[in-house]
C-alpha positions as CSV (number, residue, x, y, z in Angstrom):
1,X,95.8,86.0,141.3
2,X,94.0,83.0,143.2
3,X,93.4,83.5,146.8
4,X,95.9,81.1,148.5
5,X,93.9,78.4,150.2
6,X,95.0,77.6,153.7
7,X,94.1,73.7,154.2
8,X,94.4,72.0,150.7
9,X,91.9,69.7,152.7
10,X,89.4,71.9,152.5
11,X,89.8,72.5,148.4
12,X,89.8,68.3,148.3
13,X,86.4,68.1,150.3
14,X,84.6,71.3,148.2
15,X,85.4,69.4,144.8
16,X,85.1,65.9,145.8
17,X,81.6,66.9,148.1
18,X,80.3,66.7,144.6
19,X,81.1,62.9,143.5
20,X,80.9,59.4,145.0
21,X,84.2,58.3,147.2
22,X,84.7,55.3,144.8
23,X,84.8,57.6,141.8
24,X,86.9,60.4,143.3
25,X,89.3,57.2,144.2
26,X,89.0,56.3,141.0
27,X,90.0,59.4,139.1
28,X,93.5,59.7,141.5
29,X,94.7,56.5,140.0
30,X,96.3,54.9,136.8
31,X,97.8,58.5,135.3
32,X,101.5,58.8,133.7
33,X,104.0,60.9,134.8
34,X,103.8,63.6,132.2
35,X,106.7,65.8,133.4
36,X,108.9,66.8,130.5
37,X,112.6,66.9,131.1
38,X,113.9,68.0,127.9
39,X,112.5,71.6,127.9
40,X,115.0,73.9,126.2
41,X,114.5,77.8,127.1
42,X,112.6,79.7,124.7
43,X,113.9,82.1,121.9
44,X,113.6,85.6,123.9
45,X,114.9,83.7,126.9
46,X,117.9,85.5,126.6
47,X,116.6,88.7,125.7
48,X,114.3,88.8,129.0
49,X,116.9,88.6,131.1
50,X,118.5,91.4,129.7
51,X,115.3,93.3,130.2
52,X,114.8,92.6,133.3
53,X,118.3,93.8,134.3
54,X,117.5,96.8,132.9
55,X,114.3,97.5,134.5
56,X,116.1,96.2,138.4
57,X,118.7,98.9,137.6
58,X,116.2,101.5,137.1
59,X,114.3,100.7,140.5
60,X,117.1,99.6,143.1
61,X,115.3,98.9,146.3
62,X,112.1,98.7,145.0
63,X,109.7,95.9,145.0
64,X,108.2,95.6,141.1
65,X,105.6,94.1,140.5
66,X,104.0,93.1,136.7
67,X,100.8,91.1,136.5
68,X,100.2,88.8,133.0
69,X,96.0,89.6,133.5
70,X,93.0,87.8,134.2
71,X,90.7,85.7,131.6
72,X,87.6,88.7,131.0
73,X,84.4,87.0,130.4
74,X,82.5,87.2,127.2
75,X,79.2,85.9,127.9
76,X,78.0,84.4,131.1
77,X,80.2,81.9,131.3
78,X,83.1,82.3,128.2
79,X,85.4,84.4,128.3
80,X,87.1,86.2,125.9
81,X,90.6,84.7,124.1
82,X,93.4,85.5,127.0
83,X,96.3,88.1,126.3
84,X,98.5,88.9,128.4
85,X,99.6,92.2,129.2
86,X,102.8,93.5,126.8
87,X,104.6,94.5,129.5
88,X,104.4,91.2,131.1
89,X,105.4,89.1,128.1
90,X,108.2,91.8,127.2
91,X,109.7,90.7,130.7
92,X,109.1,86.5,130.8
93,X,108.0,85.3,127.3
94,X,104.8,83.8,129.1
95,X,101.5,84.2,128.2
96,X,100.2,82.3,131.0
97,X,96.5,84.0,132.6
98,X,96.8,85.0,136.1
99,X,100.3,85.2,136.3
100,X,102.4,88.1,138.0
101,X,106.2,89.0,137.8
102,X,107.5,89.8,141.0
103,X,111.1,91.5,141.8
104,X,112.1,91.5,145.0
105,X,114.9,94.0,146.4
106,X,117.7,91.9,147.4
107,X,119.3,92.0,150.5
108,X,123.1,93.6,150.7
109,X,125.8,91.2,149.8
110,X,123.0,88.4,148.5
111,X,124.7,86.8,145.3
112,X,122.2,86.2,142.4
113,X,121.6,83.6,140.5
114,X,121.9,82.8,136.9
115,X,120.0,85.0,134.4
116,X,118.8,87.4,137.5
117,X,119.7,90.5,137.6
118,X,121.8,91.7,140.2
119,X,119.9,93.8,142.3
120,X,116.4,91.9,142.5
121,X,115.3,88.4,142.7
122,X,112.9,87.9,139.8
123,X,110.4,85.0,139.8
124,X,107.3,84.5,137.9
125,X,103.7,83.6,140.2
126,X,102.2,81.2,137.5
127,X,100.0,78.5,138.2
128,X,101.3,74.8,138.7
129,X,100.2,72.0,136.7
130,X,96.9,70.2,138.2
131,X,97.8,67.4,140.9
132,X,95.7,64.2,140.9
133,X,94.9,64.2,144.6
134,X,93.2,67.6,144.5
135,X,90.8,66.4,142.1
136,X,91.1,69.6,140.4
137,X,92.5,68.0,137.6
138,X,88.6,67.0,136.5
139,X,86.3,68.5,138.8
140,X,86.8,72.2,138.4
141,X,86.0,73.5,135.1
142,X,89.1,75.1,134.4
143,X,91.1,71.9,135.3
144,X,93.5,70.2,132.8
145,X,91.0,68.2,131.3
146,X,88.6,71.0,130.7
147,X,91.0,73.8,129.4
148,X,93.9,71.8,128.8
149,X,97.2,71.3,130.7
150,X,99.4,73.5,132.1
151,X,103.4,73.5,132.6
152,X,104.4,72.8,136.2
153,X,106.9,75.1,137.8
154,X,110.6,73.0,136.8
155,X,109.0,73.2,133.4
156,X,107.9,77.1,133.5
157,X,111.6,77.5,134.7
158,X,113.3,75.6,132.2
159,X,111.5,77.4,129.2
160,X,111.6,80.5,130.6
161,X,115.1,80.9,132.1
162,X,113.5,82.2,135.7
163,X,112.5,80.8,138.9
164,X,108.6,80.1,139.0
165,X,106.5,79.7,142.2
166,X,102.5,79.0,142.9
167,X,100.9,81.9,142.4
168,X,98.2,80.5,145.0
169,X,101.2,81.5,147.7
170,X,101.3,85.4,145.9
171,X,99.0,87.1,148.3
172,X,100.8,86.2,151.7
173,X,104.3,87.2,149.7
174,X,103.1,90.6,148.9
175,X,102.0,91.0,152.3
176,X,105.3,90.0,153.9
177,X,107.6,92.8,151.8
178,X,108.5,95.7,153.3
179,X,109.9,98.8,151.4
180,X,108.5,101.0,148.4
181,X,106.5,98.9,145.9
182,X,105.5,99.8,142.5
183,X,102.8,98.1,140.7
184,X,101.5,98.2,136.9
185,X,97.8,98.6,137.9
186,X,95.0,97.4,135.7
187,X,95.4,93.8,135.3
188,X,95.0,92.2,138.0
189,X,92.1,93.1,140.0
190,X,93.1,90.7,143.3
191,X,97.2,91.9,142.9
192,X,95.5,95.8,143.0
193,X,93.5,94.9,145.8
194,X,96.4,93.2,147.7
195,X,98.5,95.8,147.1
196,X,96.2,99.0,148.2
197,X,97.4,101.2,150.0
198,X,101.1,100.4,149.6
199,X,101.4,102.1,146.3
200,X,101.0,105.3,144.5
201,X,99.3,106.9,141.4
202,X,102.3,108.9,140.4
203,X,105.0,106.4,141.3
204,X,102.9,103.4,139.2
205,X,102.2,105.7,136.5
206,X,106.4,106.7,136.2
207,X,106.6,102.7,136.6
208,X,104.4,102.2,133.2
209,X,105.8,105.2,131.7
210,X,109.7,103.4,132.2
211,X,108.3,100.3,131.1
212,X,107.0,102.0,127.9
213,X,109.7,103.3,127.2
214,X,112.2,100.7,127.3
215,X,110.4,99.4,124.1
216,X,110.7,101.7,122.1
217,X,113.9,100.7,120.7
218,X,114.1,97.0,119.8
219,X,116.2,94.0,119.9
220,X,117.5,91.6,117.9
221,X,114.3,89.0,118.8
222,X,111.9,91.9,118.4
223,X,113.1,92.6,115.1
224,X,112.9,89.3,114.0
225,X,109.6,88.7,114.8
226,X,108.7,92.0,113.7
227,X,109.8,90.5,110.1
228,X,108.1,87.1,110.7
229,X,104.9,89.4,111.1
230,X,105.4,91.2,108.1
231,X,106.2,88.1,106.1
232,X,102.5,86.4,107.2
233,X,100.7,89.3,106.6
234,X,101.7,89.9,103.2
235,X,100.3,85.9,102.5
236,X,97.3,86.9,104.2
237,X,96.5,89.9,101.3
238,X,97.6,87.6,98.9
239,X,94.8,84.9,99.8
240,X,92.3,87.8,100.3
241,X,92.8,89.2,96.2
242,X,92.0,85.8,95.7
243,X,89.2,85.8,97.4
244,X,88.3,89.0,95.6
245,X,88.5,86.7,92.0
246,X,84.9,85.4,92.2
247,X,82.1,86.0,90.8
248,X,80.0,89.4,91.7
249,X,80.3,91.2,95.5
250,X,82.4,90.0,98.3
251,X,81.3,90.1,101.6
252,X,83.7,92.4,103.4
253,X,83.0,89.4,106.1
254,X,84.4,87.0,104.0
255,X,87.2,88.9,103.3
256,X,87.9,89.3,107.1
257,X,87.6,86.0,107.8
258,X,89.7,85.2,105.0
259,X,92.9,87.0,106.6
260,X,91.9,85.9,110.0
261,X,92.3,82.3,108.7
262,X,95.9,83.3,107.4
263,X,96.8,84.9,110.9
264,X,95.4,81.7,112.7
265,X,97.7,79.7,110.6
266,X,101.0,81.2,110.7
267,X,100.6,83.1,114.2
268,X,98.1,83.8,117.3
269,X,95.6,85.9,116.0
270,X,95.2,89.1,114.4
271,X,97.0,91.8,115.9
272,X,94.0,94.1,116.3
273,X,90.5,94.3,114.6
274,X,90.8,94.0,110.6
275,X,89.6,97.1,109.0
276,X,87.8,95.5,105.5
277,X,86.6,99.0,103.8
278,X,84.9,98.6,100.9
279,X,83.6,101.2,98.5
280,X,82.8,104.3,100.6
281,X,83.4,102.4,104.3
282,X,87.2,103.3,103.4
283,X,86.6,106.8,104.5
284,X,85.8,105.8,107.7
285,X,89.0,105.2,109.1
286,X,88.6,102.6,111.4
287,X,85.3,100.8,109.8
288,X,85.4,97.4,111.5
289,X,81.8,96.8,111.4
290,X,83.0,95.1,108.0
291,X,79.0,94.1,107.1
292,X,79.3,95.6,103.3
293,X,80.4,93.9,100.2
294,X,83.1,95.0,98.0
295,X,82.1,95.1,94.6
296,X,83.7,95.2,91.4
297,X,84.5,98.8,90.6
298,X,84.9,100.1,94.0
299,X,88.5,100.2,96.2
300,X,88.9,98.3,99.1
301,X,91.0,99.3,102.1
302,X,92.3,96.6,103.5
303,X,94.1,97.3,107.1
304,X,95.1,94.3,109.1
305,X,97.9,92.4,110.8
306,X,99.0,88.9,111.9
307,X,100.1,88.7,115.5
308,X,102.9,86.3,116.0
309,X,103.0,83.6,118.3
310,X,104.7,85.6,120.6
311,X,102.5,88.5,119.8
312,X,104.4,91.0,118.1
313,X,101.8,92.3,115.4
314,X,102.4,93.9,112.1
315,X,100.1,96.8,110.7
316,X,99.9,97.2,107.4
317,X,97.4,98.9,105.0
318,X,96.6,98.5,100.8
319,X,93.9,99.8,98.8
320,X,93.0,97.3,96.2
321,X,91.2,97.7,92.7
322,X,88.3,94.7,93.8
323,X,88.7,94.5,89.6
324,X,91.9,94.3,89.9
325,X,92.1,98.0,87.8
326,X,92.1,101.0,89.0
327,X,89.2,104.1,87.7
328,X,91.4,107.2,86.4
329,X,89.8,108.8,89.2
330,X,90.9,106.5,92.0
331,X,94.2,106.4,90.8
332,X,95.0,110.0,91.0
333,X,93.9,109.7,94.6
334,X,96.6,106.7,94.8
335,X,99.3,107.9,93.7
336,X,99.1,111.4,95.7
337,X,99.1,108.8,98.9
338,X,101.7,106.7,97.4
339,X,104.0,110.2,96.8
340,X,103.2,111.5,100.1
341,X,103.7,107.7,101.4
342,X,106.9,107.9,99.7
343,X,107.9,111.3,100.9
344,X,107.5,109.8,104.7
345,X,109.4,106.9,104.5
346,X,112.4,108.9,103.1
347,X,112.2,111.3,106.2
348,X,112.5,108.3,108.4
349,X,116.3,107.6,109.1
350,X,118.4,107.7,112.9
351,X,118.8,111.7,114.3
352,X,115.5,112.9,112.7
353,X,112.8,114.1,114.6
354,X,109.9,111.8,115.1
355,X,107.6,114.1,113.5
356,X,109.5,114.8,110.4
357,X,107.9,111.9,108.7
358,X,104.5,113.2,109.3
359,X,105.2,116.6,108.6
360,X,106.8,115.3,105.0
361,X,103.7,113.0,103.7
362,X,101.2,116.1,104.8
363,X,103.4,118.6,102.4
364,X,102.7,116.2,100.2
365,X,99.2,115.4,100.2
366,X,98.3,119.7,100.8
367,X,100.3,119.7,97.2
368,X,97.9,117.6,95.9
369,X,95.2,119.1,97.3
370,X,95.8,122.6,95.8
371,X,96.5,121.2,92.2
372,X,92.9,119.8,92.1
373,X,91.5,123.3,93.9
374,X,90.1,121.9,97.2
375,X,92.1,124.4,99.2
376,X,90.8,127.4,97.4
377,X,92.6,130.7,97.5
378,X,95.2,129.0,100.2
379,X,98.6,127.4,98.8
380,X,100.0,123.8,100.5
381,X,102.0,125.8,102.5
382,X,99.0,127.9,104.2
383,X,96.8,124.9,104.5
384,X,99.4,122.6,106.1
385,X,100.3,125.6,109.1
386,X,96.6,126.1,109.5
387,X,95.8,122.5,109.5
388,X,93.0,123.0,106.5
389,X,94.4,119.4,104.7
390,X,93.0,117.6,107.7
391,X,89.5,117.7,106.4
392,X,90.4,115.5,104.2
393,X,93.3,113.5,105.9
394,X,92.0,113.3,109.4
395,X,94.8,111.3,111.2
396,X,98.7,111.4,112.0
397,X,101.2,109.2,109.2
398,X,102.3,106.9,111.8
399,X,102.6,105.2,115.4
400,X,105.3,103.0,117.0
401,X,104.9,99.3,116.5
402,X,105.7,96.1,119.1
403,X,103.9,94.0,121.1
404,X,101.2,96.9,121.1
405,X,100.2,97.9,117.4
406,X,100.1,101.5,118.9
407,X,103.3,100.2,120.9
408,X,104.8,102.6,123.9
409,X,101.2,104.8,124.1
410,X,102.4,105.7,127.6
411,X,105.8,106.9,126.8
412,X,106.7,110.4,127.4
413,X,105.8,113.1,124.5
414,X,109.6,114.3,124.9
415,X,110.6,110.8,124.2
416,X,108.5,109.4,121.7
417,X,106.1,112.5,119.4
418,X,108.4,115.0,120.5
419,X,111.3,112.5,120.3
420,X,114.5,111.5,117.9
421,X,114.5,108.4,115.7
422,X,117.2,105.7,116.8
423,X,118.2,102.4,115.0
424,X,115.9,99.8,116.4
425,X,112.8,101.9,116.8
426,X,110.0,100.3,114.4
427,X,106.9,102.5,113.4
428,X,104.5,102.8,110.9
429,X,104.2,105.5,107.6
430,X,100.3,105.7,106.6
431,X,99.2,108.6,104.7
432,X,95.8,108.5,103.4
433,X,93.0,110.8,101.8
434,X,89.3,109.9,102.6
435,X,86.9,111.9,101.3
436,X,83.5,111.7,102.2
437,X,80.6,110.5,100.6
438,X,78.6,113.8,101.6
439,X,81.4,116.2,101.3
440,X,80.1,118.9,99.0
441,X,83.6,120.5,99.1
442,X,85.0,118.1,97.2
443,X,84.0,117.2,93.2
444,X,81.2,114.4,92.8
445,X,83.8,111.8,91.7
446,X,86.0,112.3,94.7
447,X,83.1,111.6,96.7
448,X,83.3,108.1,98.5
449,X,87.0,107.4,97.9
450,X,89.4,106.2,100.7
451,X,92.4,105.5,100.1
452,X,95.5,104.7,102.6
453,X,99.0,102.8,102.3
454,X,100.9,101.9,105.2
455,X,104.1,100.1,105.3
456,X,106.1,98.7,109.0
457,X,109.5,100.8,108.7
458,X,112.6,100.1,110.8
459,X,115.1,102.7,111.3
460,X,118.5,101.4,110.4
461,X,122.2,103.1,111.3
462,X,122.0,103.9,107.3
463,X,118.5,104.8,107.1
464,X,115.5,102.7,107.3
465,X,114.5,98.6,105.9
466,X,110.9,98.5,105.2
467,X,109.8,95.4,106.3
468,X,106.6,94.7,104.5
469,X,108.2,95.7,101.3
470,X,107.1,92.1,100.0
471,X,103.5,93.9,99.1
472,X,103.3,95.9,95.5
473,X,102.6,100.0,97.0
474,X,102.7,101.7,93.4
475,X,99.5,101.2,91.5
476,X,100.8,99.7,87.9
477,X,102.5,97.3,90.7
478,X,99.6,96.1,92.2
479,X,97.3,96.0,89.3
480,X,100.2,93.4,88.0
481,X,100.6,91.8,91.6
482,X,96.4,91.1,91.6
483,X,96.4,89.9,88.0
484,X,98.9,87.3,88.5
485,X,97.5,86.1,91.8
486,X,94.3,86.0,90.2
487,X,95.6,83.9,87.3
C-alpha cells in the first residue's frame, strides 16, 4: 500500500529534481488519450460478486479487509514474478500488486449499488494509471514505460464489476473507520502496519479460516477453469515424451523447461515447482532440484501443473518408461499404484467422508505389500492400523485443489480432513510407492523405484468426473500413448 503523499507537488519536484525543466516539459506533451471505453467485465465478474455477498453476510458490521500483496524482491533490485494472494483474486479477479479489497459496514437504510452486496460497500484500492504531469509516467522505475501500463480506475471498474479508488488515499481511509475490523494479515506489510492495534490474532485467523473455507466447494467458473488446467497440462506431458525421444540422457532440466514452456503458452506459469524425478530422484517426493538426467531404462516421475491465467492450477502426476517400456519389475510397482489409484478414485463420490479415499488406495498398496513379503509376519490389515505401509508410501492420497494447489490449507479439520465430500469440491487422488535406494528392507530390484499417479477428481451429484482423464494411467496405455507420440 503506497504511503499517500500529501502535496502531489512535492512527488513532481522529487522526480523532476532529477532532469532539465525543458525535458521534463517536454515529456508532459504530445501523448494520446489511451483510455479504453469498450472494456467488458471479465469472466468471474459475476461470480465475485456472489462471493463477496457471501463473505458481507458472514461479517455484518465489520470492516474487511483483503490485501492482493506486495512485489518480494529477488536480487537487489528484481523482484520475484507478482501473485497475488488467492483470497484476493477469489474476491475481485485482479491480480494487480499492491492492491487491497476493502468492505466497509454500511450505514442503516444506505441502498447499495449494483453488484455490491448489501450489507458492505466493496471497493478495490488499486493503483491508477500514471499521469503525464507527475512525471511518474518515465522517471520512476516502476512507471508505465518501465514496467508497462496500468488500467486507470473507470477501466479497473468496468472489467471488474466494482468501484476502484487510489490506493495512495488507503491509509487515511483505514484510519477514518470506526467499528471491528478484520484483516487477512501477511500480505501487506504497510496495510498490517496501518491497521495495528485495531485487530486481533483470533478474529483474523477465524477471518482466513471463513475465507478458506468458502472455497472449498466450487463454482461454475472455478470448474471450468479447473478443466482448462487439466486440458494444458496434459499437452505439456505430451511435449515432454517427446522430448524424451532423443538420443541418449535427458536432462531432467530440459524436461522442466520443456513443460514450463507449455504452461507459459497456454496460461500464467506453473502452478507450483515441477517435480522432474528421474531414476532414483522419484523417491524423493518432492525432488525439485531437477539437476539429473533421465535415462533410458529408468522411470521418470513427472509431477507438474499449468496455472491458468486466472491462476487456478492443475496437479497432476505420471510415471513414464524414458524408453517408452516398462522393466517387469517397474511395472509390478505400477500397477499396485494404478489399483490402489483406482481404488481411491472410486471412494470419491458426494456424502463420503473425506478420508475414505485415502484410507481405500492405502488397503490397497498394504495388499501389495504383503504379497511380495515386505510386511513380514503382519497382514495389510495389521500394517495399515499400525501405519507400517508408510515406510514405503510416506504421504496422504490427496489435497484439495483451486487457486492454491494445496487449496483451503487453513480450513477447519472438521470441515475439510475430517470433513464430507460435496458436489463441487475438486481434490487430488495420488497414491504412490517409493522405495529407497538404500532400503535394505526391500529386494535389490525394488531399490530406487518411485512411482506415483495422480489424477484432478471432481465430485459430481452421481459420483466423481476426472478431469485429467485425457492422460493414459494404466501401463499398456501409456506404453501405446508414448509410442505414438514418439512416432
Amino acid at each position: 500500500m503506497p504511503a499517500e503523499t500529501d502535496e502531489n507537488q512535492q512527488r513532481k519536484n522529487g522526480l523532476y529534481g532529477r532532469v532539465s525543466a525543458e525535458l521534463a516539459e517536454n515529456m508532459k506533451r504530445g501523448w494520446a488519450d489511451t483510455e479504453r471505453h469498450d472494456l467488458q467485465p471479465i469472466a468471474q465478474a459475476a461470480y465475485t460478486a456472489l462471493r463477496r455477498a457471501e463473505l458481507s453476510a458472514r461479517f455484518p458490521g465489520e470492516l474487511l479487509v483483503v490485501p492482493a500483496g506486495v512485489p518480494k524482491v529477488r536480487a537487489n533490485d528484481t523482484s520475484y514474478p507478482f501473485r497475488p494472494s488467492s483470497d484476493y483474486v477469489y474476491l475481485t479477479g485482479d491480480q494487480s500488486p499492491n492492491a487491497v479489497l476493502v468492505l466497509e459496514p454500511r450505514e442503516p437504510g444506505e441502498a447499495g449499488g449494483p453488484g455490491e452486496p448489501a450489507g458492505h460497500r466493496a471497493t478495490a484500492f488499486v493503483l491508477p494509471r500514471s499521469d503525464r504531469e507527475s512525471g511518474e509516467f518515465w522517471l520512476d522505475y516502476h512507471g508505465e514505460l518501465w514496467d508497462g501500463p496500468r488500467n486507470s480506475l473507470a477501466e479497473n471498474a468496468r472489467l471488474l464489476g466494482l468501484a476502484c479508488d487510489d490506493v495512495r488515499t488507503l491509509a487515511g481511509r483505514l484510519a477514518a473507520a470506526t467499528g471491528p475490523v478484520r484483516l487477512l494479515r501477511g500480505h501487506d506489510p504497510e496495510v498490517d502496519a496501518a491497521l495495528a492495534g485495531r485487530t486481533a490474532a483470533g478474529r483474523d485467523d477465524e477471518f482466513r479460516t471463513v475465507l478458506s473455507e468458502m472455497r472449498l466447494v466450487k463454482d461454475e467458473f472455478e470448474i471450468a477453469d479447473l478443466r482448462f488446467a487439466c486440458a494444458a497440462t496434459a499437452l505439456g506431458f505430451e511435449d515432454v515424451v517427446r522430448t524424451l525421444a532423443g538420443a541418449g540422457p535427458t536432462p531432467e532440466r530440459l524436461i522442466e523447461g520443456t513443460f514450463f514452456t507449455r504452461a507459459r503458452v497456454e496460461g500464467n506459469d506453473v502452478g507450483y515447482a515441477s517435480i522432474c524425478a528421474a531414476g532414483p530422484h522419484a523417491t524423493t517426493l518432492h525432488w525439485v532440484r531437477n539437476d539429473g538426467e533421465a535415462r533410458p531404462g529408468d522411470l521418470l516421475l513427472l509431477d507438474a501443473g499449468v496455472e491458468t491465467r486466472n491462476l487456478y492450477t492443475a496437479d497432476i502426476t505420471r510415471t513414464l518408461p524414458v524408453d517408452g517400456r516398462f522393466t517387469p519389475v517397474q511395472r509390478r510397482v505400477y500397477e499396485a499404484v494404478y489399483a490402489a489409484q483406482e481404488a481411491g478414485i472410486a471412494a470419491v463420490k458426494p456424502g463420503a467422508a473425506y478420508r475414505d479415499f485415502h484410507d481405500a488406495a492405502q488397503r490397497v498398496l498394504a495388499e501389495h505389500l504383503a504379497a511380495w513379503g515386505l510386511l513380514g509376519d503382519r497382514t495389510a490389515e495389521e500394517a495399515v492400523a499400525l501405519g507400517l505401509q508408510r515406510r514405503w508410501t510416506l504421504a496422504g492420497t490427496g489435497h484439495m485443489l483451486g487457486l492454491d494447489v494445496h487449496d483451503c490449507a487453513k480450513a477447519r479439520t472438521g470441515m475439510y480432513v475430517d470433513g464430507t465430500l460435496e458436489p463441487g469440491m475438486v481434490l487430488t487422488v495420488e497414491p504412490g510407492l517409493y522405495f529407497q535406494s538404500d532400503d535394505l528392507t526391500v529386494p535389490e530390484e525394488y531399490r530406487g523405484i518411485g512411482v506415483r499417479i495422480e489424477d484432478d477428481i471432481l465430485v459430481t451429484e452421481e459420483g466423481n468426473e476426472n478431469l485429467s482423464a485425457a492422460l493414459p494411467r494404466e501401463a499398456g496405455e501409456v506404453e501405446a500413448w508414448m509410442a505414438r507420440l514418439r512416432g
